[in-house]
C-alpha positions in Angstrom: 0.0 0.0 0.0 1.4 3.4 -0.8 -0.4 6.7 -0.9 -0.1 8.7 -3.8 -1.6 12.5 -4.5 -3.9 11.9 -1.5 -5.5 8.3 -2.7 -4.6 4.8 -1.4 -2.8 2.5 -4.0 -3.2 -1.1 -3.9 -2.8 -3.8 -6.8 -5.9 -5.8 -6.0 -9.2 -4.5 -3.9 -12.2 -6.9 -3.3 -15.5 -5.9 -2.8 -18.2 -8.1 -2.3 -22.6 -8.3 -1.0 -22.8 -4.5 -1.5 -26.4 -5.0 -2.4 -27.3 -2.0 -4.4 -31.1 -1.8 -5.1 -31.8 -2.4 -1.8 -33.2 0.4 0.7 -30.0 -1.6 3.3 -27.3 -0.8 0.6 -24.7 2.4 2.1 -23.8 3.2 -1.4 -22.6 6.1 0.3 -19.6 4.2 2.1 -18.9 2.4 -0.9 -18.8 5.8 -3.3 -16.2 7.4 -0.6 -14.0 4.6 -0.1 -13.7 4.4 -4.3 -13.0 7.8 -4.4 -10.2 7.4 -1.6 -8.7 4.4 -3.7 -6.6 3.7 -6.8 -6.5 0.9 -7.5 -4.5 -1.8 -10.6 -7.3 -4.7 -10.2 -11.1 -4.3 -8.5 -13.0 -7.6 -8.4 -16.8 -7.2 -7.9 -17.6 -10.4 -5.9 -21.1 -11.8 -5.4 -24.3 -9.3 -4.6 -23.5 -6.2 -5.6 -26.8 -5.5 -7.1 -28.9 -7.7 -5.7 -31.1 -8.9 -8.5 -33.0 -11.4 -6.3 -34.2 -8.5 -3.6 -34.8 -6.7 -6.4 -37.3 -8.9 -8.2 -39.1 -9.5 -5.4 -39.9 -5.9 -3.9 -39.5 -2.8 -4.7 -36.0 -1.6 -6.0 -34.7 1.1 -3.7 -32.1 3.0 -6.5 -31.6 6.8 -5.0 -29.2 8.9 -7.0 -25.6 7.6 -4.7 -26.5 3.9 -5.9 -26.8 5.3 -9.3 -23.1 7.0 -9.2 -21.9 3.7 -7.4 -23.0 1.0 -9.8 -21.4 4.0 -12.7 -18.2 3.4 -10.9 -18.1 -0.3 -10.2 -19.2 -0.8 -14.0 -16.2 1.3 -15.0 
């Protein structure tokens, strides 16, 4: 880990059951702490939208978990 112009640099960051969709998701937390990294590899891993919440109630998709799926899409 090094810092580098005020970001956090690591090779590989993992992030996994974000649930995005969901009124439980803190797409918040997730948007600072992407914006606090750089990063050379991010691997989404398991839940970060969760389609099955989603399909059986109602999504839950204010504006932050817009900007968050934007930045884990790439």
């Amino acid at each position: 880990m090094s810092q580098n112009a005020g970001l956090l640099s690591y090779r590989s960051v993992f992030i996994s059951d974000v649930h995005l969709g969901t009124k439980d998701a803190r797409a918040e937390y997730l948007l600072d702490f992407l914006s606090h990294i750089r990063c050379e590899y991010l691997f989404l891993n398991g839940d970060i939208f969760d389609i099955w919440k989603m399909k059986t109630s109602r999504w839950h998709w204010p504006l932050r978990s817009r900007h968050a799926g934007g930045l884990c899409a790439g």
